[in-house]
C-alpha positions in Angstrom: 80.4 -53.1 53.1 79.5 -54.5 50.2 77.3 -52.1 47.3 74.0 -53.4 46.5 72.9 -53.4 43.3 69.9 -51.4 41.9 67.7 -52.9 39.5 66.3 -50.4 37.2 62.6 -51.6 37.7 60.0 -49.6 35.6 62.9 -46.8 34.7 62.8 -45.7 31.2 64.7 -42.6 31.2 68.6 -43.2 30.6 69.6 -39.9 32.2 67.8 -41.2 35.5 69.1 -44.5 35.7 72.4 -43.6 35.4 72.6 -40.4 37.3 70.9 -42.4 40.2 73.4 -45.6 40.0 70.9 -48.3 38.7 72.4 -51.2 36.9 72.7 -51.2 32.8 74.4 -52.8 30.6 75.8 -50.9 27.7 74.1 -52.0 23.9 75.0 -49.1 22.1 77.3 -50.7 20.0 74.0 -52.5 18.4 73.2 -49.0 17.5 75.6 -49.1 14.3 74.1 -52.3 13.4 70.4 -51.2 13.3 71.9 -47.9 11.1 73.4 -50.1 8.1 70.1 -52.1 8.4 68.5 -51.4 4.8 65.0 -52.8 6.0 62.4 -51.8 8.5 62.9 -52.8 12.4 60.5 -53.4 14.5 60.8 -53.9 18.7 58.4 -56.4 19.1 58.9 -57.1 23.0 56.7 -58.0 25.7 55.5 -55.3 28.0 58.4 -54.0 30.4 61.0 -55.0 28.6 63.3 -52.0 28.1 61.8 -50.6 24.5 61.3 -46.8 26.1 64.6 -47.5 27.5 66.1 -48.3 24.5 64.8 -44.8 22.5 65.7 -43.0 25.5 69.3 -44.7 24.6 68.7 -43.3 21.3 67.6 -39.8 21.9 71.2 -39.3 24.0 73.1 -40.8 21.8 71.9 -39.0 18.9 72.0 -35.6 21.4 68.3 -35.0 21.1 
């Protein structure tokens, strides 16, 4: 039988997601980018578009 995928719809805890199987795709390697990044960033995104997500990212990677 073949597994069926899990969108991650309206998730933005990482822990969750992951522990639970829902689809992500890995973009930490972005985060050494933004670190050597000698300006200001700003997310501008439109609503549900994976900005919590993305700090929640952070705050494991960093080990928040």
């Amino acid at each position: 039988m073949k597994k069926r995928i899990k969108l991650p719809n309206g998730i933005s805890d990482y822990r969750r997601m992951i522990k639970e199987d829902y689809i992500y795709i890995d973009k930490t390697e972005y985060i050494e980018k933004l670190e050597n990044i000698h300006s200001y960033v700003f997310f501008l995104r439109p609503r549900r578009f994976g900005k919590s997500l993305f700090t929640s990212v952070l705050e494991y990677y960093y080990g928040f």
